[in-house]
N, C-alpha and C positions, 0 to 999 in steps of 0.2 A: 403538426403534431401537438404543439402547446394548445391550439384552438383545440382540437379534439379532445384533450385531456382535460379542460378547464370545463368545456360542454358541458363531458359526462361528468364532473366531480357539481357540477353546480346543479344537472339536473339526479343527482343522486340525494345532495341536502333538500332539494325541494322534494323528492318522495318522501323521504324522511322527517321533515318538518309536516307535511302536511297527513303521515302515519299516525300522529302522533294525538291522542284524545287527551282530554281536560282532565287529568285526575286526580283534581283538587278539587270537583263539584261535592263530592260525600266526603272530603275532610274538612272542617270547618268547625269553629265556632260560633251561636249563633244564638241569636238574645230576643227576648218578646219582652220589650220596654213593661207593656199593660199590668201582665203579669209576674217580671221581673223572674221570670225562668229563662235557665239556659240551657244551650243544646250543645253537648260537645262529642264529637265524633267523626270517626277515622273508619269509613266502612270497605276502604281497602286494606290497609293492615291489620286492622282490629287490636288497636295496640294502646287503647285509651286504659287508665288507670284511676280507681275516681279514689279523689284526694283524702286521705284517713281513712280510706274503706282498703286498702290496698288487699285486704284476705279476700277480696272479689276477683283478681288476680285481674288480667289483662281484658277488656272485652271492645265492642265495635262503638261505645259512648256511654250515654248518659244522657237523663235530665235531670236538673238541680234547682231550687228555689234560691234567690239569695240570700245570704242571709241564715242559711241551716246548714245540718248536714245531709239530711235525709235525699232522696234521690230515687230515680227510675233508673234501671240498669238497662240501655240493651242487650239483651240475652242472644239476640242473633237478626241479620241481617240479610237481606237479597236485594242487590241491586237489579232490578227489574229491566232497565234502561239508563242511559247516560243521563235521564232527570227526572228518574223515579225509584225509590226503594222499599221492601216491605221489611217492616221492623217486628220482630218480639219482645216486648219491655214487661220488665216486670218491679214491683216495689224492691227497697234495700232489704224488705224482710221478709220476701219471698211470698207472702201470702194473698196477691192482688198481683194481676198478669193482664195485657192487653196487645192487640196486634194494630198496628198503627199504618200507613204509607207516610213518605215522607218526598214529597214535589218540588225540587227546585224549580220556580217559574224565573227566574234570571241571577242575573252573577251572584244579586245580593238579598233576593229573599227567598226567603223555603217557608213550606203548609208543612205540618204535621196535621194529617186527618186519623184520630181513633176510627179503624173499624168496626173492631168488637173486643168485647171483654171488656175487663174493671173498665170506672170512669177514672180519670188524671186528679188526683189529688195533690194536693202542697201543701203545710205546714202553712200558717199566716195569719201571723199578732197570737197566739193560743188555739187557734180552731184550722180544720181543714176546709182549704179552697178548693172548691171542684174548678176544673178547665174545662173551657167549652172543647165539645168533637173537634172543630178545626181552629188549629193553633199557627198565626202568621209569625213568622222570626224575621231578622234583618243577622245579614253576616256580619261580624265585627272580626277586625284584625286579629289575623296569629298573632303572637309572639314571638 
């Protein structure tokens, strides 16, 4: 009877353990050294807050230059795949919009590729940086 019971309780955590998907791939923090932009986002709860903008209320991230306040908002999100998503960002001031994918190719880097719409601008030294179409990140530690 103990045999029996132990079986099925150990082959019930192994369905269990192995039900269970990664769903911390689209939460992340994630940093492009080059151009000193970050990516922050949470494309299952959609619960990011970008810092001083708080009247943008809750959304699925952001990108941020360092160093400013200025920012891309994601407006909204589809996770396509366990390592793919398609984004709607748009500027802090509403008037430049673009749709993006966004590829995790392993643990710890992600593509943002622009589709279509605006080019990625950023704030930098006085004047704006345009970003190229496809943008490489590295993940860097939660908090």
């Amino acid at each position: 009877m103990k045999k029996t019971f132990f079986t099925f309780v150990w082959l019930w955590w192994t369905v269990v353990l192995c039900a269970q998907t990664d769903s911390t791939a689209f939460r992340a923090h994630l940093y492009n050294q080059e151009y000193q932009v970050a990516l922050r986002i949470n494309l299952y709860e959609q619960d990011i807050t970008v810092p001083g903008q708080e009247v943008f209320g809750q959304m699925a991230g952001y990108l941020s230059k360092e160093g400013t306040s200025y920012c891309w908002l994601i407006v909204s999100a589809d996770m396509e795949s366990e390592t793919r998503a398609r984004l709607v960002m748009s500027n802090d001031y509403g008037s430049e919009d673009l749709e993006a994918e966004l590829t995790r190719q392993n643990d710890s880097i992600y593509v943002l590729k622009r589709l279509n719409g605006s080019v990625l601008k950023v704030p930098n030294k006085g004047k704006w940086q345009k970003l190229p179409t496809i943008l490489h990140f590295k993940r860097k530690k939660m908090r």
